[in-house]
mmCIF file of the C-alpha atoms, coordinates in Angstrom:
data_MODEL
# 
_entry.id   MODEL 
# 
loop_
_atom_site.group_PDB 
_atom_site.id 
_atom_site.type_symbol 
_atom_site.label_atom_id 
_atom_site.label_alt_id 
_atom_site.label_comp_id 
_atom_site.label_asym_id 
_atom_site.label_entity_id 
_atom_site.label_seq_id 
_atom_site.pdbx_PDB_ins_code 
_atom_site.Cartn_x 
_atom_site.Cartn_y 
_atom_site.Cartn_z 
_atom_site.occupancy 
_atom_site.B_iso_or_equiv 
_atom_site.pdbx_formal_charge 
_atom_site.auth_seq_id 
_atom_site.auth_comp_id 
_atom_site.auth_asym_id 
_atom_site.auth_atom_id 
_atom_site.pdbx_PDB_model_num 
ATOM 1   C CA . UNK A 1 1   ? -41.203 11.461  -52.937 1.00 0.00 ? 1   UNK A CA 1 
ATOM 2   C CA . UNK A 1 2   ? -41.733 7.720   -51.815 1.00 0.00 ? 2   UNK A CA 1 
ATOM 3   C CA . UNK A 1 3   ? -37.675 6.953   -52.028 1.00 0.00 ? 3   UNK A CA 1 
ATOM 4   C CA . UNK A 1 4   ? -37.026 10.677  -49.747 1.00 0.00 ? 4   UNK A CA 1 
ATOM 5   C CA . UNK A 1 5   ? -39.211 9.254   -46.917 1.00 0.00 ? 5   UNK A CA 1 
ATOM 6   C CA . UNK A 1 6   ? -37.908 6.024   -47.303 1.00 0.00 ? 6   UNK A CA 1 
ATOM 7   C CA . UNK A 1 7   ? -34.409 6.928   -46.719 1.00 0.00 ? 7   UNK A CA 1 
ATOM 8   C CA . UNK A 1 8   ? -35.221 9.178   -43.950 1.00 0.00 ? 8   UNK A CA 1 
ATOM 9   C CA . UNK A 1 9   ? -36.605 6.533   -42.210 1.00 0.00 ? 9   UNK A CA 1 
ATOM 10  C CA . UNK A 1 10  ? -33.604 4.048   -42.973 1.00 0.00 ? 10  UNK A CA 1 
ATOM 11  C CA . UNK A 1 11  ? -31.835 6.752   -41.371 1.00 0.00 ? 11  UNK A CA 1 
ATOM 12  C CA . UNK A 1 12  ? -33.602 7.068   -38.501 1.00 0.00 ? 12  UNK A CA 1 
ATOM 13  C CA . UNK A 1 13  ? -33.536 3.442   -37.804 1.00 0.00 ? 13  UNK A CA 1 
ATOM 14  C CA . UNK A 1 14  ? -29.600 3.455   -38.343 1.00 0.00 ? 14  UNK A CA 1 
ATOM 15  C CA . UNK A 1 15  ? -29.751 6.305   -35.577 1.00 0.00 ? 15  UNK A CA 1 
ATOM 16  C CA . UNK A 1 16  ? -31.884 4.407   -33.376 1.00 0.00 ? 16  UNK A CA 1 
ATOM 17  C CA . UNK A 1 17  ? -30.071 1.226   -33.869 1.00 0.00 ? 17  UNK A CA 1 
ATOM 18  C CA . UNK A 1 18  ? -26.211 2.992   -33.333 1.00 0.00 ? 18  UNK A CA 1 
ATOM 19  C CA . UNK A 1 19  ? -27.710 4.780   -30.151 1.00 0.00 ? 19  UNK A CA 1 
ATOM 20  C CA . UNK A 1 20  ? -28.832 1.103   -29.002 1.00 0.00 ? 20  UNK A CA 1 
ATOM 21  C CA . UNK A 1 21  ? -25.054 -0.554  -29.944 1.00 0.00 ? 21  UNK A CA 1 
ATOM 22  C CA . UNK A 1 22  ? -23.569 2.673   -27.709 1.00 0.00 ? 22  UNK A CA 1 
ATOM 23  C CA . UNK A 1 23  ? -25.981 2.228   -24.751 1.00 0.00 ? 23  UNK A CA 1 
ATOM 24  C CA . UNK A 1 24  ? -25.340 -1.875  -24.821 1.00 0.00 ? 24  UNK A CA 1 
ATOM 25  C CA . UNK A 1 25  ? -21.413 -0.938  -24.854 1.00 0.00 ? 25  UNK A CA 1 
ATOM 26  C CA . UNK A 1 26  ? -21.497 1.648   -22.211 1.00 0.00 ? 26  UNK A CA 1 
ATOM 27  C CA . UNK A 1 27  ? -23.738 0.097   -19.661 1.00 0.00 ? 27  UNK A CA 1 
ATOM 28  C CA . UNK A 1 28  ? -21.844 -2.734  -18.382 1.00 0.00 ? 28  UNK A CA 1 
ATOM 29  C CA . UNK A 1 29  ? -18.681 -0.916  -18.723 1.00 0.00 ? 29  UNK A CA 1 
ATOM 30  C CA . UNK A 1 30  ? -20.282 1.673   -16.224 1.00 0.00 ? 30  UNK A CA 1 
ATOM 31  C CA . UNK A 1 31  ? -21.668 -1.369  -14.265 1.00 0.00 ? 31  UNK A CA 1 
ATOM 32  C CA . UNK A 1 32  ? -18.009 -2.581  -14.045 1.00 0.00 ? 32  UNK A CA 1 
ATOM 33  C CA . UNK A 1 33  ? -17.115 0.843   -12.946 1.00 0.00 ? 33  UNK A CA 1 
ATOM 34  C CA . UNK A 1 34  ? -18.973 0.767   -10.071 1.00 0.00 ? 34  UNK A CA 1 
ATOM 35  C CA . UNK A 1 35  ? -18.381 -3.128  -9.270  1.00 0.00 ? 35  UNK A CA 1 
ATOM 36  C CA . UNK A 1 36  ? -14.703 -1.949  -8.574  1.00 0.00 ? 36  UNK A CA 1 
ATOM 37  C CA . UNK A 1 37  ? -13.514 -2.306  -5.221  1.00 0.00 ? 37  UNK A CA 1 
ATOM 38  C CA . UNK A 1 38  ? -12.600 1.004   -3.103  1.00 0.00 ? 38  UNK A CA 1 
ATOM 39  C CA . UNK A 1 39  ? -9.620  1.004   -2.012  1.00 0.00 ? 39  UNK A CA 1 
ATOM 40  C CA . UNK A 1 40  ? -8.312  0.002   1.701   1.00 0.00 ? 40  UNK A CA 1 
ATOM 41  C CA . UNK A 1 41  ? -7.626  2.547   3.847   1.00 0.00 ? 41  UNK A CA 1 
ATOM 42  C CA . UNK A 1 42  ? -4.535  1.994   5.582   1.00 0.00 ? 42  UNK A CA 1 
ATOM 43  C CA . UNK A 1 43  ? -2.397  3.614   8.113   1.00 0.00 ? 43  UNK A CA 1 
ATOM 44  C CA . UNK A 1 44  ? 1.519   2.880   7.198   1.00 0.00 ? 44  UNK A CA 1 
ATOM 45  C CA . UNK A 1 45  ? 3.415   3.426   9.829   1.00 0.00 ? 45  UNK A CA 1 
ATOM 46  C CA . UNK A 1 46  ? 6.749   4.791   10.409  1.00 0.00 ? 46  UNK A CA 1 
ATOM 47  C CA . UNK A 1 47  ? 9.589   1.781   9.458   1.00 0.00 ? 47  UNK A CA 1 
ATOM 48  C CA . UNK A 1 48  ? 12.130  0.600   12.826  1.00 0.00 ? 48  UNK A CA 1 
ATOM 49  C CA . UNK A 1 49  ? 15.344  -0.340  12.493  1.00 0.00 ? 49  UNK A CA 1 
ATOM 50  C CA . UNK A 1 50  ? 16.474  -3.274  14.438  1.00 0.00 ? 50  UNK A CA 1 
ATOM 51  C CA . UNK A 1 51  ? 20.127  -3.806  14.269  1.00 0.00 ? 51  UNK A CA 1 
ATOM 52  C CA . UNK A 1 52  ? 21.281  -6.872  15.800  1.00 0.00 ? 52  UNK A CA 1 
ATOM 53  C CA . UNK A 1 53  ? 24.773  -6.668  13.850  1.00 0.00 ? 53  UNK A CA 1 
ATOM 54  C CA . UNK A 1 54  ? 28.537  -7.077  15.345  1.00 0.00 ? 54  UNK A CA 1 
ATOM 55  C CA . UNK A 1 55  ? 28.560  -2.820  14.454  1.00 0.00 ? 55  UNK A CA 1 
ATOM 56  C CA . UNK A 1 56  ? 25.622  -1.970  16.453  1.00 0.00 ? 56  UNK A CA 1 
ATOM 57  C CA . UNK A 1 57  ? 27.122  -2.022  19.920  1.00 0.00 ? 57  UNK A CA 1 
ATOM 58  C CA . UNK A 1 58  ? 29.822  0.170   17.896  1.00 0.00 ? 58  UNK A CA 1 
ATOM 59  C CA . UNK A 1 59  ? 29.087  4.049   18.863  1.00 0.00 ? 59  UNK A CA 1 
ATOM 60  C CA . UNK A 1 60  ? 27.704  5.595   15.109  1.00 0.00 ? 60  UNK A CA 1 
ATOM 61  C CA . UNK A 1 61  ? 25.653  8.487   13.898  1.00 0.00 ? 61  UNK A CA 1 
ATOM 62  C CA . UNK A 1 62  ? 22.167  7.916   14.147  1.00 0.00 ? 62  UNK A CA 1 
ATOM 63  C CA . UNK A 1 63  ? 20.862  10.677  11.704  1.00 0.00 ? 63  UNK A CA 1 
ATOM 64  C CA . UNK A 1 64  ? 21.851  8.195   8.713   1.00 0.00 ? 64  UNK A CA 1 
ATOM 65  C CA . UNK A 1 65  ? 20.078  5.531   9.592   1.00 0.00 ? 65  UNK A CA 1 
ATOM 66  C CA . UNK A 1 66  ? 16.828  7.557   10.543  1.00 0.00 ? 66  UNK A CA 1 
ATOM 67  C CA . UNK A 1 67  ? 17.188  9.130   6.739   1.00 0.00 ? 67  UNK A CA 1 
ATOM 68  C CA . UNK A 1 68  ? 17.602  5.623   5.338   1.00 0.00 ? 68  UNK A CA 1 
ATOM 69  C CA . UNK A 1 69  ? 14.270  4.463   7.554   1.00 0.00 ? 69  UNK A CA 1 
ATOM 70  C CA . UNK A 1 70  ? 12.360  7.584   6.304   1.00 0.00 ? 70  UNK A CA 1 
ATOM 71  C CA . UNK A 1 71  ? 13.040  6.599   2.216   1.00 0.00 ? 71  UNK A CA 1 
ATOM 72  C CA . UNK A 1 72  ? 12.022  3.202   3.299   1.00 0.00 ? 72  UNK A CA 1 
ATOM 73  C CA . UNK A 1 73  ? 9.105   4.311   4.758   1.00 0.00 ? 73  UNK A CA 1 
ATOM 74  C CA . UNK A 1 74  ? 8.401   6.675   1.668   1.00 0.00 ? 74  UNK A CA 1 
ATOM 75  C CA . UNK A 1 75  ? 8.961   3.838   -0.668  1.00 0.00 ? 75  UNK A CA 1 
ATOM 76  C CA . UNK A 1 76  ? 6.687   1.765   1.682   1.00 0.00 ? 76  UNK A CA 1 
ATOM 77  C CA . UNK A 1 77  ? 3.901   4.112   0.993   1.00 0.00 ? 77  UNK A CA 1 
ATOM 78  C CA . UNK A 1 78  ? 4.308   5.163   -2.737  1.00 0.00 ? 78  UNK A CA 1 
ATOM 79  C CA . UNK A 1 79  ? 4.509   1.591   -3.933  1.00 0.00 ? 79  UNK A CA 1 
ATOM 80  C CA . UNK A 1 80  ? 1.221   0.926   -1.922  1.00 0.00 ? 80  UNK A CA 1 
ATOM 81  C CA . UNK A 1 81  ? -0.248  4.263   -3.101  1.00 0.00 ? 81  UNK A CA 1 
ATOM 82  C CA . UNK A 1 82  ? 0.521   3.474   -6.327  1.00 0.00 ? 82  UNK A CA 1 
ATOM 83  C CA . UNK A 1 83  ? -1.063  0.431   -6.384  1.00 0.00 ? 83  UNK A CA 1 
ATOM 84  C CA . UNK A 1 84  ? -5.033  1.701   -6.199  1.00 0.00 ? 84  UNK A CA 1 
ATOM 85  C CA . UNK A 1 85  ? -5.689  -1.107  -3.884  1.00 0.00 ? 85  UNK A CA 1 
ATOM 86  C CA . UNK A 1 86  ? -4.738  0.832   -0.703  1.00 0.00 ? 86  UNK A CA 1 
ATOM 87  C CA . UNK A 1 87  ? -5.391  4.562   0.066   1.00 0.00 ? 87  UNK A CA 1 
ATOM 88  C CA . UNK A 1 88  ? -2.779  6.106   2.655   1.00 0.00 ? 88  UNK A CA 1 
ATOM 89  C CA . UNK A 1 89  ? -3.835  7.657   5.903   1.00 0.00 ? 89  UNK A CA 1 
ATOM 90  C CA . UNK A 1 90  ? -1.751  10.374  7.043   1.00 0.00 ? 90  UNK A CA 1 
ATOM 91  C CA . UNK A 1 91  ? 0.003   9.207   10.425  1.00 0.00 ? 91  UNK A CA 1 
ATOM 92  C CA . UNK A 1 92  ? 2.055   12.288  11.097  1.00 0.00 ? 92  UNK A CA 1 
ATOM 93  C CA . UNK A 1 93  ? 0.148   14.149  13.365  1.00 0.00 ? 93  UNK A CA 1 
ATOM 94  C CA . UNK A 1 94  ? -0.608  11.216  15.535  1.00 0.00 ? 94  UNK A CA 1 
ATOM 95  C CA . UNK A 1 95  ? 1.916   11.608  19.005  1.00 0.00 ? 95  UNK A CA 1 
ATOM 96  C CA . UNK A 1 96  ? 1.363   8.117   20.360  1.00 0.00 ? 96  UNK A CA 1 
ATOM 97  C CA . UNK A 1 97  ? 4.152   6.406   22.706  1.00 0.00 ? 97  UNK A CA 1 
ATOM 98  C CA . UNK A 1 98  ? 4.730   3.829   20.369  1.00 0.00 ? 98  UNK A CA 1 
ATOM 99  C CA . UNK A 1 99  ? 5.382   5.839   17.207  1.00 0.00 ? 99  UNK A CA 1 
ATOM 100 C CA . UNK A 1 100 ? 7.361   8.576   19.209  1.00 0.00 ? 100 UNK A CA 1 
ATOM 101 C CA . UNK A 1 101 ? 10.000  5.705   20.484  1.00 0.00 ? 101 UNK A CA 1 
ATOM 102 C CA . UNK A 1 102 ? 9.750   3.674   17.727  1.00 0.00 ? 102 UNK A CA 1 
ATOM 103 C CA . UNK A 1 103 ? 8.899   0.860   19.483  1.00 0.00 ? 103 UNK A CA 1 
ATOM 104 C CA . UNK A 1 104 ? 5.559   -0.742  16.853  1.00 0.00 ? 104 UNK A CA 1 
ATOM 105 C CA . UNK A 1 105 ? 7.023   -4.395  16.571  1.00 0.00 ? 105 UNK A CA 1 
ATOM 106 C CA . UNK A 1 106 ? 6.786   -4.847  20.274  1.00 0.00 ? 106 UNK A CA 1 
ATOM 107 C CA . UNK A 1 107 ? 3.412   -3.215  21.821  1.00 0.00 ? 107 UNK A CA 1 
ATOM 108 C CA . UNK A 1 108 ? 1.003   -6.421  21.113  1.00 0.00 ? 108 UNK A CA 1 
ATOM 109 C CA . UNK A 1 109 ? -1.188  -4.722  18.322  1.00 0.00 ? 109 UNK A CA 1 
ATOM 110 C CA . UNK A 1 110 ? -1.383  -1.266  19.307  1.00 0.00 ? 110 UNK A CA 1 
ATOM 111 C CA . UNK A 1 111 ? -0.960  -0.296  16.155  1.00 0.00 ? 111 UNK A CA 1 
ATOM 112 C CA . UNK A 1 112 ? -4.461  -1.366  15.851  1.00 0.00 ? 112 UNK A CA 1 
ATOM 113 C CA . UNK A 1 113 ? -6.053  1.044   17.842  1.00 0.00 ? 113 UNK A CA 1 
ATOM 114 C CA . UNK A 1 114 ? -3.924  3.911   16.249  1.00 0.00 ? 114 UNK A CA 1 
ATOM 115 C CA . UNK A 1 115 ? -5.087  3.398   13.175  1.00 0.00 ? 115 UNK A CA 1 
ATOM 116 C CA . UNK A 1 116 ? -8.756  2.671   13.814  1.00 0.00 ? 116 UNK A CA 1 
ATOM 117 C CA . UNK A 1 117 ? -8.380  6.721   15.448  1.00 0.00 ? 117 UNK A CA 1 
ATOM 118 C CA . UNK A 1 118 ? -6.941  7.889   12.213  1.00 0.00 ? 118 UNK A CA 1 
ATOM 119 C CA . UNK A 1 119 ? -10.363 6.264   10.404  1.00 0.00 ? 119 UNK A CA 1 
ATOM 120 C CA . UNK A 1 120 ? -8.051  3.408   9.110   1.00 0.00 ? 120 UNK A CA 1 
ATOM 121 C CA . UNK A 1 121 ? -9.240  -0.023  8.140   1.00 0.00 ? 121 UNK A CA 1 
ATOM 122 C CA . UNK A 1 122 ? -5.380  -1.557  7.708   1.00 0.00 ? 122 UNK A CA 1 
ATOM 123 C CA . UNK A 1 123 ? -2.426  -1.044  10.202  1.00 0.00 ? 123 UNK A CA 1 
ATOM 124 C CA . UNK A 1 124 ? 0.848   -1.633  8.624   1.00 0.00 ? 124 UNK A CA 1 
ATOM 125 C CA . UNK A 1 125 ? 3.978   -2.071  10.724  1.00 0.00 ? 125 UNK A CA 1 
ATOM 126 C CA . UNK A 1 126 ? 7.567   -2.227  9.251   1.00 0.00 ? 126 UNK A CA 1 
ATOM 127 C CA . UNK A 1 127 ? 10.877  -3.520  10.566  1.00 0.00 ? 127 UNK A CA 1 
ATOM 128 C CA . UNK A 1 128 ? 14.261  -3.722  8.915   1.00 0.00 ? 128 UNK A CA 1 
ATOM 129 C CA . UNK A 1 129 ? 16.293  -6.170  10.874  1.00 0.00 ? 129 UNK A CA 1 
ATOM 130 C CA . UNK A 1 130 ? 20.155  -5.329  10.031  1.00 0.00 ? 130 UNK A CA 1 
ATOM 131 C CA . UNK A 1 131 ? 21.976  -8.334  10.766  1.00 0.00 ? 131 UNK A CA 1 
ATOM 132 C CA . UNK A 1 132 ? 25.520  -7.840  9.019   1.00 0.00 ? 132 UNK A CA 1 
ATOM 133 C CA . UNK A 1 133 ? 26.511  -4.645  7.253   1.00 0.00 ? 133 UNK A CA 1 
ATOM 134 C CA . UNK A 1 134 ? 25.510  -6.077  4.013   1.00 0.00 ? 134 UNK A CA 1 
ATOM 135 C CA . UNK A 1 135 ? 22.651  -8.773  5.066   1.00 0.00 ? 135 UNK A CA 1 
ATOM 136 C CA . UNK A 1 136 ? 19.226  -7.486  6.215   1.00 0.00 ? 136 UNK A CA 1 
ATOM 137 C CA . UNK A 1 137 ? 15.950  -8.548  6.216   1.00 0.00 ? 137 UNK A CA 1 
ATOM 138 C CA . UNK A 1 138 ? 12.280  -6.820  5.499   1.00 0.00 ? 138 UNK A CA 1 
ATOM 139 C CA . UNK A 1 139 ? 9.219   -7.509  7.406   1.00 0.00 ? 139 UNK A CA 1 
ATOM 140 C CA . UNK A 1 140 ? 6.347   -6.095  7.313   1.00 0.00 ? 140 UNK A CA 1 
ATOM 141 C CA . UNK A 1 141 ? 2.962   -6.993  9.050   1.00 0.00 ? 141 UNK A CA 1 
ATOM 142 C CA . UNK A 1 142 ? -0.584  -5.807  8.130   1.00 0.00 ? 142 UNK A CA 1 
ATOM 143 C CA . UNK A 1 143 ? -3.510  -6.417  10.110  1.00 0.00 ? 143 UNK A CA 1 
ATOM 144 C CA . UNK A 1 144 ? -7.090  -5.631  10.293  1.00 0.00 ? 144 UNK A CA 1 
ATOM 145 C CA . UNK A 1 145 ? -7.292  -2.719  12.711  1.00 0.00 ? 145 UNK A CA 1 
ATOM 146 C CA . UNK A 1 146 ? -11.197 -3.581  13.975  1.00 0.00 ? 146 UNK A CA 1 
ATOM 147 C CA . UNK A 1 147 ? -10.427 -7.185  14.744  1.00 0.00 ? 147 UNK A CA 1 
ATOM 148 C CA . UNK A 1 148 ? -6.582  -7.029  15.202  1.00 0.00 ? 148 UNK A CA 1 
ATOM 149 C CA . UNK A 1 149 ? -6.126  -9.872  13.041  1.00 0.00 ? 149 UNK A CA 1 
ATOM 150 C CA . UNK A 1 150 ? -2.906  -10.512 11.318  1.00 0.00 ? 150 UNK A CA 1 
ATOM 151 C CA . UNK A 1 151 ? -3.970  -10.202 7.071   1.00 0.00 ? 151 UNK A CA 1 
ATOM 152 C CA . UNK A 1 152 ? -0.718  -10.276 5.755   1.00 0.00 ? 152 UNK A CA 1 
ATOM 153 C CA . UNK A 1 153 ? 2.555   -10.944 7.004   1.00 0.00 ? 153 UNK A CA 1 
ATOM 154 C CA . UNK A 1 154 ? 5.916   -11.127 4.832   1.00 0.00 ? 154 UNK A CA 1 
ATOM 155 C CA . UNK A 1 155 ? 9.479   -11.580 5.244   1.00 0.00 ? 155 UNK A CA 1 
ATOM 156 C CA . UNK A 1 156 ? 12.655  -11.934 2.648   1.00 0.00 ? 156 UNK A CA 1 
ATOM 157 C CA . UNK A 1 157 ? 16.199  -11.878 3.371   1.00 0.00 ? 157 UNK A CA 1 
ATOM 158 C CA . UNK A 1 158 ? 18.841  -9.411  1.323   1.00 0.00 ? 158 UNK A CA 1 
ATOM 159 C CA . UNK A 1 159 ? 21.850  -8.716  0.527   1.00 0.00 ? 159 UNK A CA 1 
ATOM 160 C CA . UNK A 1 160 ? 23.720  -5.143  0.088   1.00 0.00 ? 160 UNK A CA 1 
ATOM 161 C CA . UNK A 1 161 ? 24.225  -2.005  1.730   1.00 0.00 ? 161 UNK A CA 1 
ATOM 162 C CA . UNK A 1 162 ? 21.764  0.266   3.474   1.00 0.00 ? 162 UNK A CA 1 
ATOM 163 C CA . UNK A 1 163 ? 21.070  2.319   0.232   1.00 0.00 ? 163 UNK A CA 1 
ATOM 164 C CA . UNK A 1 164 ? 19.445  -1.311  -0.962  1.00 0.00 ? 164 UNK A CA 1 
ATOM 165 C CA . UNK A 1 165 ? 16.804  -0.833  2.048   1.00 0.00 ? 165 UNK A CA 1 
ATOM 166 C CA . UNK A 1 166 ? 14.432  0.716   0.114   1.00 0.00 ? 166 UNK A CA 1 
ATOM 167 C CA . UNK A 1 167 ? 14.440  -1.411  -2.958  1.00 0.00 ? 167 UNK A CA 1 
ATOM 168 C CA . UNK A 1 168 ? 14.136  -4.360  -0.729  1.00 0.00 ? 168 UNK A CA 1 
ATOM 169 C CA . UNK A 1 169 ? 10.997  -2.989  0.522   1.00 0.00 ? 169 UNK A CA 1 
ATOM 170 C CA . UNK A 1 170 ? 9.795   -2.294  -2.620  1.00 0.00 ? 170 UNK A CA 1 
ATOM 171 C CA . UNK A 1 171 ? 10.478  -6.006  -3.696  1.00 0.00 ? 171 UNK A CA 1 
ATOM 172 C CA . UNK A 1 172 ? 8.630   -7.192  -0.731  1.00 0.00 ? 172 UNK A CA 1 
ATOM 173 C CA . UNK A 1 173 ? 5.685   -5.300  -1.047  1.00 0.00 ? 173 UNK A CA 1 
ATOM 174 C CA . UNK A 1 174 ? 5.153   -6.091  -5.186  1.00 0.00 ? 174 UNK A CA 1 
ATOM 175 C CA . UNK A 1 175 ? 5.865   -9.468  -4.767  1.00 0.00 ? 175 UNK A CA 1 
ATOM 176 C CA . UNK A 1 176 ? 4.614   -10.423 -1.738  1.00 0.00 ? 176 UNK A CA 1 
ATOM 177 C CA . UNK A 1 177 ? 1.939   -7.430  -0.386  1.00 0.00 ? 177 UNK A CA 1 
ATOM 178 C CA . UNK A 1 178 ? 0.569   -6.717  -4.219  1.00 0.00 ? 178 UNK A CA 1 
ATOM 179 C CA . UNK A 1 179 ? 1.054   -10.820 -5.346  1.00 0.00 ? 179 UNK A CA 1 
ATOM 180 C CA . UNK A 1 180 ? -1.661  -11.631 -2.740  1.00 0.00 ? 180 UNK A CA 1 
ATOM 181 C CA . UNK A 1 181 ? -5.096  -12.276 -4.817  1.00 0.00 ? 181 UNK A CA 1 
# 
């Protein structure tokens, strides 16, 4: 009868002491749950072409370029998205000026205020700058949209055609954007 209780306690203790091991291992993994950093909102905005090439003075079709700038855009956005550092803020139903012409790079921060009315923390404005028919380059600028204060700003130079747009974007945002910290 002695040895029954006995090992009854034994396991109890072994209970006790397993439910102690799991509650040591889960509470500062839940700690470090919570210590994670949200993620940013940020307002992405619409890329712009600027072509400063021998061919843009050259009448062409439009519409292929503004596909090419929307897959930029989209590539912008999921690579960002994708991330977890930065949550996107829809910009689609905002009708601004700036957006409508496609004129970002040159208003003096506006962007700011556009995305601080979408609830935005980040702005994020895009250019690609064709310069040859195979050489372009990628910047992009983020910015604190309270303050208006330039966080990030990156450009690289590339080479191919305007399918490679997108991939250059997505170069310059994992290695540059994403590098950071």
């Amino acid at each position: 009868m002695y040895r029954s209780r006995h090992h009854c306690s034994s396991s109890r203790s072994l209970g006790l002491a397993v439910a102690l091991l799991l509650a040591l291992t889960w509470l500062p993994a839940a700690a470090r749950a919570t210590d994670a950093p949200r993620p940013v909102k940020i307002a992405v905005f619409d890329f712009e072409l600027e072509d400063v090439s021998a061919a843009a003075s050259v009448p062409h079709d439009g519409a292929a370029d503004g596909e090419r700038m929307q897959q930029v855009t989209s590539e912008a956005r999921r690579a960002l998205a994708q991330s977890g550092r930065f949550s996107l803020v829809d910009v689609s139903q905002m009708d601004a000026a700036p957006l409508r012409d496609r004129v970002l790079r040159n208003c003096n921060g506006c962007e700011n205020g556009i995305a601080l009315q979408l609830g935005a923390d980040q702005a994020m404005v895009g250019l690609i700058r064709r310069v040859t028919l195979t050489e372009y380059y990628v910047l992009i600028q983020i910015s604190d949209a309270r303050t208006g204060k330039i966080l990030d700003r990156q450009t690289a130079a590339f080479s191919g055609g305007d399918d490679a747009w997108a991939s250059g974007v997505r170069m310059v945002i994992r290695h540059g954007i994403l590098a950071q910290n």
